[in-house]
C-alpha positions as CSV (number, residue, x, y, z in Angstrom):
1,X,-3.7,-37.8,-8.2
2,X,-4.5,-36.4,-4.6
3,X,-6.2,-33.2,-4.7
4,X,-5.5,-30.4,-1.5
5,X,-8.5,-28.9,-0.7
6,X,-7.2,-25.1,-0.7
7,X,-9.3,-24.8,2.6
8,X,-6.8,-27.5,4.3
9,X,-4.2,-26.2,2.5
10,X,-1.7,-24.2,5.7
11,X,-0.7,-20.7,5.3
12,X,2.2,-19.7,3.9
13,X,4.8,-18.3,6.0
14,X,4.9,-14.5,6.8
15,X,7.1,-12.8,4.6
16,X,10.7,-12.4,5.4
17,X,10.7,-8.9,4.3
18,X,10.3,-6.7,7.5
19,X,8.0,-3.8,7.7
20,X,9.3,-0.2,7.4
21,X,8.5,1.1,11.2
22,X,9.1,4.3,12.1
23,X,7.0,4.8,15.0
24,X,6.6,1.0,17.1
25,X,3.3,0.4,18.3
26,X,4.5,2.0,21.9
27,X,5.1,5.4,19.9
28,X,8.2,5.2,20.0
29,X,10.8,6.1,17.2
30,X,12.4,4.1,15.5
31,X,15.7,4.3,13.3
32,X,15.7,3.7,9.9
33,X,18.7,3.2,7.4
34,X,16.6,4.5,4.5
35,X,13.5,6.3,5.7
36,X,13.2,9.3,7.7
37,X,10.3,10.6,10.1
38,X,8.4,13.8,8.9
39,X,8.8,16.9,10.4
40,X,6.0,17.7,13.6
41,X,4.0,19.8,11.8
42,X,3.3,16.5,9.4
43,X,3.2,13.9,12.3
44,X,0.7,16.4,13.4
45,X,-1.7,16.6,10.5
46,X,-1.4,13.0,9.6
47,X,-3.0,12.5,13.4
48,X,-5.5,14.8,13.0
49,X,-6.8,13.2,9.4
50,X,-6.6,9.3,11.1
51,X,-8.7,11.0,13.9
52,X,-11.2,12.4,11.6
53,X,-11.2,9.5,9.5
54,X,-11.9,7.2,12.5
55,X,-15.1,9.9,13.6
56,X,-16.4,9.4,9.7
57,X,-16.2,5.5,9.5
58,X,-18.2,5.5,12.2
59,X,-20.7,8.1,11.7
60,X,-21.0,6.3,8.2
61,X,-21.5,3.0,9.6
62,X,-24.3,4.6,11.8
63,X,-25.8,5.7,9.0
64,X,-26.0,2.6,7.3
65,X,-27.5,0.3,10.0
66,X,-30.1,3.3,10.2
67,X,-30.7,2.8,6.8
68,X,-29.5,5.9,5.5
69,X,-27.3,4.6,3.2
70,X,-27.5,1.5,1.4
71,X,-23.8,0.4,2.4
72,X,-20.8,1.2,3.8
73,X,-17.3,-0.3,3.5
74,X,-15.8,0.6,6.5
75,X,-11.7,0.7,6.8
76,X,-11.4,1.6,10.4
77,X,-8.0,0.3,11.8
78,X,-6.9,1.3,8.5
79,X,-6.7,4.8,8.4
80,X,-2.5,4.9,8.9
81,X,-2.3,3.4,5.2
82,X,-5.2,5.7,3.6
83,X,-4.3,8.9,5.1
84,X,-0.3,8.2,5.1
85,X,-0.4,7.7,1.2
86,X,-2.6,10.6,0.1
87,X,-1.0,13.3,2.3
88,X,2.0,12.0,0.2
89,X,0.7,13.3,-3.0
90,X,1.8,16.4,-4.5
91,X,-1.1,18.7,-5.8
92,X,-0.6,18.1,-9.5
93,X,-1.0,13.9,-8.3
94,X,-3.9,12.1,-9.3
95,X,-5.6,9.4,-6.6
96,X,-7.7,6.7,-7.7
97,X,-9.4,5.2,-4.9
98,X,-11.2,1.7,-4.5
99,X,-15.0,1.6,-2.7
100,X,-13.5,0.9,1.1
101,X,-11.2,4.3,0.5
102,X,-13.6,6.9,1.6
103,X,-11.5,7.8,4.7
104,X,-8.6,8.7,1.9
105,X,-11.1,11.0,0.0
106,X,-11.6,12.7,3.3
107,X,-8.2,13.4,3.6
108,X,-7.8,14.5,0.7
109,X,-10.1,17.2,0.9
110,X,-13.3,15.8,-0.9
111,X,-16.5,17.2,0.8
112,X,-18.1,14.2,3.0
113,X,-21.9,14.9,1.6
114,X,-20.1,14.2,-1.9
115,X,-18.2,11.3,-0.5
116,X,-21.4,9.3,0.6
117,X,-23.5,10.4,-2.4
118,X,-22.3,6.8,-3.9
119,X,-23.2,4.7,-1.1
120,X,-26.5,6.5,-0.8
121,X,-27.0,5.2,-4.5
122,X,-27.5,8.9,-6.0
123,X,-24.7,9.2,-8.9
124,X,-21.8,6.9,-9.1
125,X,-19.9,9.4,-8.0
126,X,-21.1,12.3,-5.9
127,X,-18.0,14.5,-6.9
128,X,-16.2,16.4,-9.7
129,X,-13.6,14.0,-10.3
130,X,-11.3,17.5,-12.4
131,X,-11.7,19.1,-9.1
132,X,-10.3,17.4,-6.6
133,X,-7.7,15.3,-8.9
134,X,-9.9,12.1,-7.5
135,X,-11.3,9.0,-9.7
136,X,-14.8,8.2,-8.8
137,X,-14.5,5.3,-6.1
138,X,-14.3,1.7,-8.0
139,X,-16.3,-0.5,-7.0
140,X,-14.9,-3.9,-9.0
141,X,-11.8,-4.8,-7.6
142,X,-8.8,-3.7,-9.1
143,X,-10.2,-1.4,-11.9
144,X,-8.7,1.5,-11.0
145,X,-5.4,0.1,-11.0
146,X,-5.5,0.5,-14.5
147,X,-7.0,3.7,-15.1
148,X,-4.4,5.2,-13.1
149,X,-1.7,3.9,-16.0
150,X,-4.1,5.2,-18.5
151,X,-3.8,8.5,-17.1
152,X,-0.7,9.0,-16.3
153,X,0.4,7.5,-19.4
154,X,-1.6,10.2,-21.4
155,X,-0.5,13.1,-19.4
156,X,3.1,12.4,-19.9
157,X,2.3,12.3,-23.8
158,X,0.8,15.8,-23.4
159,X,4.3,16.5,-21.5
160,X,2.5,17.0,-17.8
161,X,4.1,15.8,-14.8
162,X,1.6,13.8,-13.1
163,X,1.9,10.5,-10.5
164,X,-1.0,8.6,-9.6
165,X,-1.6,6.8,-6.8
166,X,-4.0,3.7,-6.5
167,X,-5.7,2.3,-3.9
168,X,-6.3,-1.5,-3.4
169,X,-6.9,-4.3,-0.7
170,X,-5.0,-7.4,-0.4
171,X,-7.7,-9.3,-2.1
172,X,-7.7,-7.2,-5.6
173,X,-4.1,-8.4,-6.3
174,X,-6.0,-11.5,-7.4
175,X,-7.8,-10.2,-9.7
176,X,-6.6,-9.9,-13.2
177,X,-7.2,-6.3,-13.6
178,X,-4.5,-5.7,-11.3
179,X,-1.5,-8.0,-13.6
180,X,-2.8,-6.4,-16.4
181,X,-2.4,-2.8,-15.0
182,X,0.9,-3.9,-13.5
183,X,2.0,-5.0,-16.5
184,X,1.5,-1.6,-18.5
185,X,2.9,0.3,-16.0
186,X,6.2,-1.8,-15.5
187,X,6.2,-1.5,-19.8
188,X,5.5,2.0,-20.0
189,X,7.6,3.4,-17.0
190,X,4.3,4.6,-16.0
191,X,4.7,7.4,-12.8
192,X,2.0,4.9,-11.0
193,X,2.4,3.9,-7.3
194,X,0.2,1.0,-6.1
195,X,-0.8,1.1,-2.3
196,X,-2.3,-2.2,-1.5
197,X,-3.3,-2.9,2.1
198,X,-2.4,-6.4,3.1
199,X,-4.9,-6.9,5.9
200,X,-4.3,-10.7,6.0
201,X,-8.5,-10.7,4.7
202,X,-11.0,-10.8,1.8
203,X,-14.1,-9.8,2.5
204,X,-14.6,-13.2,4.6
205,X,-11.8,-15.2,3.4
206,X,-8.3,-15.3,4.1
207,X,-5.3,-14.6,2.3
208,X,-3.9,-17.9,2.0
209,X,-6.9,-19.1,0.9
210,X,-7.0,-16.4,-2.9
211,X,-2.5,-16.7,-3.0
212,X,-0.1,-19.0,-2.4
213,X,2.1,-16.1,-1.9
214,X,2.2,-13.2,1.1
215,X,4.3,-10.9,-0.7
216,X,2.4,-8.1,-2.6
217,X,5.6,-5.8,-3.7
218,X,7.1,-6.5,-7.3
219,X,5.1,-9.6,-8.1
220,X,7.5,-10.7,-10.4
221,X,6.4,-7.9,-12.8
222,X,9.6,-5.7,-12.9
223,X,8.6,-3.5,-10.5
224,X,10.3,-2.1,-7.1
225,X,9.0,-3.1,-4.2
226,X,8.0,-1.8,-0.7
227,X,7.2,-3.5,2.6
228,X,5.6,-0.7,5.3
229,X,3.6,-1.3,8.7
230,X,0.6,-0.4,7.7
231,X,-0.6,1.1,10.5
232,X,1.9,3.1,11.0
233,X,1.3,6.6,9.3
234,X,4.8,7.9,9.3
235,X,6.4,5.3,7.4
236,X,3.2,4.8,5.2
237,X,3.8,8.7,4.6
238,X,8.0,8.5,4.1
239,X,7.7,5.2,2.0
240,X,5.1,6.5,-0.4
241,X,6.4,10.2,-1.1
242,X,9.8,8.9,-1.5
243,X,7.7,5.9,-4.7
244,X,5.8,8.7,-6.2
245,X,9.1,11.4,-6.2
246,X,11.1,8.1,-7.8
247,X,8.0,7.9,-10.4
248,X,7.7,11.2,-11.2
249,X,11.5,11.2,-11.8
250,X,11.5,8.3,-14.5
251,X,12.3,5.7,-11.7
252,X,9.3,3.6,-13.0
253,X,6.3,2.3,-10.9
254,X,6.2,0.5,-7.8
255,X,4.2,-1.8,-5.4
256,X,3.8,-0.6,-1.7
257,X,2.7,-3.4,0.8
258,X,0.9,-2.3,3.6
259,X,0.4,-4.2,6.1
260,X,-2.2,-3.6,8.5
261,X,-5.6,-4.5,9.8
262,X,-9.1,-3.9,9.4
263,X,-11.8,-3.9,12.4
264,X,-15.2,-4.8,12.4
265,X,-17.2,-6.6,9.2
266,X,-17.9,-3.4,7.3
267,X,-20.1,-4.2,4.2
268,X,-19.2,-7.5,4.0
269,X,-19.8,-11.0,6.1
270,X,-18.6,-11.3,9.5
271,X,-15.3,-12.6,9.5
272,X,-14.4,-16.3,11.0
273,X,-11.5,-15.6,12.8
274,X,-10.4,-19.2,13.4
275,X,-8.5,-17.2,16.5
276,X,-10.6,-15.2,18.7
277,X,-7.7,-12.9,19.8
278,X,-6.4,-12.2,16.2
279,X,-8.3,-8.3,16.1
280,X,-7.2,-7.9,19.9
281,X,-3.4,-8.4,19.2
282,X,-4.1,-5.5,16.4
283,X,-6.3,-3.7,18.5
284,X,-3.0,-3.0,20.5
285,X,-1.3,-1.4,17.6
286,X,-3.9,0.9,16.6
287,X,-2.7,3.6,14.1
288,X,-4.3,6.6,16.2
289,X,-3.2,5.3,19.7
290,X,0.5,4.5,18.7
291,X,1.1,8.2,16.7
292,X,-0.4,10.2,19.5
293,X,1.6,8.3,21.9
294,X,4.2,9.8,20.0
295,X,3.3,13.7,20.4
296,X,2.0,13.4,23.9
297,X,5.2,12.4,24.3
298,X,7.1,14.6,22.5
299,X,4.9,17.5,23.4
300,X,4.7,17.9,19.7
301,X,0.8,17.7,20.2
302,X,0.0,20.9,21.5
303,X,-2.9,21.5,23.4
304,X,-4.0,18.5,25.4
305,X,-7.8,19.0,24.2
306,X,-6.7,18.7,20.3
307,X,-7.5,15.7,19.9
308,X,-11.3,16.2,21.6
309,X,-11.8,19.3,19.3
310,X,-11.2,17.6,16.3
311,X,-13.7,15.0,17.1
312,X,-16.3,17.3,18.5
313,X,-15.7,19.9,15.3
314,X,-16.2,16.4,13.2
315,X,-19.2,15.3,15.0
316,X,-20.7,18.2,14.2
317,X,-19.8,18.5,10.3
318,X,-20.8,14.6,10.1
319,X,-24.3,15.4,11.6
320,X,-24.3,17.8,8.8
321,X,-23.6,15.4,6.6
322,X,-26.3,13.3,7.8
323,X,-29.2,15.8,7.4
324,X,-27.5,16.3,3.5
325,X,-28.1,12.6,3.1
326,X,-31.6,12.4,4.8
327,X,-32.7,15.4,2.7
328,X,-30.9,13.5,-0.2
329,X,-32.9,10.3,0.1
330,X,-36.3,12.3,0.9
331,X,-35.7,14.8,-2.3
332,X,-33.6,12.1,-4.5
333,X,-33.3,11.4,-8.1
334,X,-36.4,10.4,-10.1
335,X,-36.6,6.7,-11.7
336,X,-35.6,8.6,-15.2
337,X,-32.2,9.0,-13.6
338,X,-31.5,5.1,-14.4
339,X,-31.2,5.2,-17.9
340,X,-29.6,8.9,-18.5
341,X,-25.9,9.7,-19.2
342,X,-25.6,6.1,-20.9
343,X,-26.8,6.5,-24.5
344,X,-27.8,9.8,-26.3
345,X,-30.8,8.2,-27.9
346,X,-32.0,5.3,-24.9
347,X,-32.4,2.1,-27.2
348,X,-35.5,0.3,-27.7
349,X,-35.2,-2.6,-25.3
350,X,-34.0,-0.4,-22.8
351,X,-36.8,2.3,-23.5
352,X,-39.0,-0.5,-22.9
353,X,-37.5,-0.9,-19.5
354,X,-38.1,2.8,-18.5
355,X,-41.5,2.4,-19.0
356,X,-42.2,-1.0,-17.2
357,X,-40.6,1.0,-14.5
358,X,-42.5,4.2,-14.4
359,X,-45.6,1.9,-15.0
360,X,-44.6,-0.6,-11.2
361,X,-44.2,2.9,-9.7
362,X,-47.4,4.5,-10.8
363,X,-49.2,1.1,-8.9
364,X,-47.2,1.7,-6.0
């Protein structure tokens, strides 16, 4: 028998499913049988957060390639899908975030020092999770897809109404973490929404290339199903309040496509684009652009120099956040550090370790 090399192999065709669009990529509205714009003041704070998130992807990236911090995963283009499904949750809603989701943590109000403390390599994660109602990021694909059923299926047996909403790419619906968590949820009517961001890549590899499938809604798992532009914040916003209000009402969980675009390598390998003017025909449909377009035009935006403030009060914060981190790696956590908060008594072999350790450092 003939084997395909999956590499040959041709894409798929694009779903048939069309996008939920709100807002086109002119900024203008658009009608919708089911969904429903928010109201100005939230058009207006979802552009604000996408406009902040852009300024901190990219005075984190600047901070990597100064070496800074060790990594950063990058989600600019993306910042319609992160910030349109966390202003969506309510403040009794847990989020669960993967490791390219710091713009959401951002938004949903975690402090940006605490937010980089991972990628700096200090604690896994630099923030009290109980505070802010935030997982620690996860860094293996799809993992937190299933710690977000496992909570939410414990606090409804303590009787507390709590969603969850958990944050993956395209590329951790491969991953059997995610099936499994999907499955749970779909058995247990689990009050789970899962956001995944179709960006058409994974890491360096395309989408065609880890499914023979481009839909990313029910996956045949008994779940509903939702299709949104991705980079398109309103709808991202109306789809996913109106999943999490139907899971926290007993309407079970659900998948929300988004379907967007990322910019720029991020932590991982260039991508081959086997089209050169693949990120420029998404360039023109840029999240920020389109939505402002929209309150410019609806003078729903205010003063014209909003949109400068923001980025000059941000500047400022994120040089802030850059001392933090500089003081951070000059001041950081001894070697010791390593091996704490694992065991209460640090095994033998691992003991050993600690001191092989201490002992390459003291020759240093």
């Amino acid at each position: 028998m003939k084997h395909t090399d999956e590499r040959s192999r041709p894409a798929p065709p694009p779903s048939a499913v069309e996008p939920v669009r709100l807002v086109d990529r002119f900024g203008r509205r658009v009608e919708h049988p089911l969904f429903t714009a928010p109201d100005s003041t939230r058009l207006a704070g979802l552009h604000r957060a996408m406009v902040i998130g852009r300024r901190f992807n990219q005075q984190a990236s600047a901070l990597a390639r100064q070496g800074r911090l060790a990594v950063y995963p990058s989600s600019t283009g993306q910042e319609a899908s992160q910030v349109g499904g966390v202003l969506a949750l309510s403040e009794r809603d847990w989020l669960f975030p993967s490791y390219r989701d710091s713009v959401a943590l951002v938004a949903h109000g975690v402090d940006p020092a605490e937010t980089l403390t991972l990628f700096r390599g200090g604690w896994h994660a630099g923030y009290d999770p109980h505070r802010y109602r935030c997982a620690p990021q996860c860094t293996p694909l799809a993992t937190n897809a299933s710690h977000a059923v496992g909570l939410t299926y414990a606090a409804r047996s303590r009787g507390r109404d709590v969603a969850a909403l958990a944050l993956m790419g395209d590329g951790a619906t491969s991953e059997g973490d995610a099936h499994e968590a999907y499955d749970f949820a779909a058995v247990w009517n689990a009050p789970v929404v899962f956001l995944v961001r179709n960006d058409h890549w994974a890491v360096s590899a395309p989408l065609h290339q880890g499914t023979a499938t481009q839909a990313h809604r029910d996956l045949g798992h008994g779940m509903k199903g939702y299709r949104v532009d991705g980079g398109d914040a309103a709808a991202v916003y109306a789809v996913v309040s109106r999943a999490l209000a139907e899971a926290r009402a007993g309407g079970g969980p659900s998948v929300v496509e988004a379907v967007a675009y990322r910019e720029g390598p991020g932590a991982d390998a260039p991508r081959r684009h086997p089209d050169g003017t693949e990120a420029e025909r998404w360039r023109e449909r840029d999240p920020i652009t389109r939505l402002e377009a929209l309150l410019r035009e609806e003078c729903l935006l205010g003063d014209p120099w909003e949109t400068e403030r923001a980025l000059a009060g941000f500047a400022a914060e994120a040089e802030g956040t850059a001392s933090v981190v500089r003081m951070a790696l000059e001041d950081g956590l001894g070697a010791d550090a390593l091996f704490r908060d694992a065991y209460s008594t640090i095994p033998p072999l691992l003991e050993r370790r600690r001191r092989e350790l201490a002992d390459e450092l003291r020759e240093v």
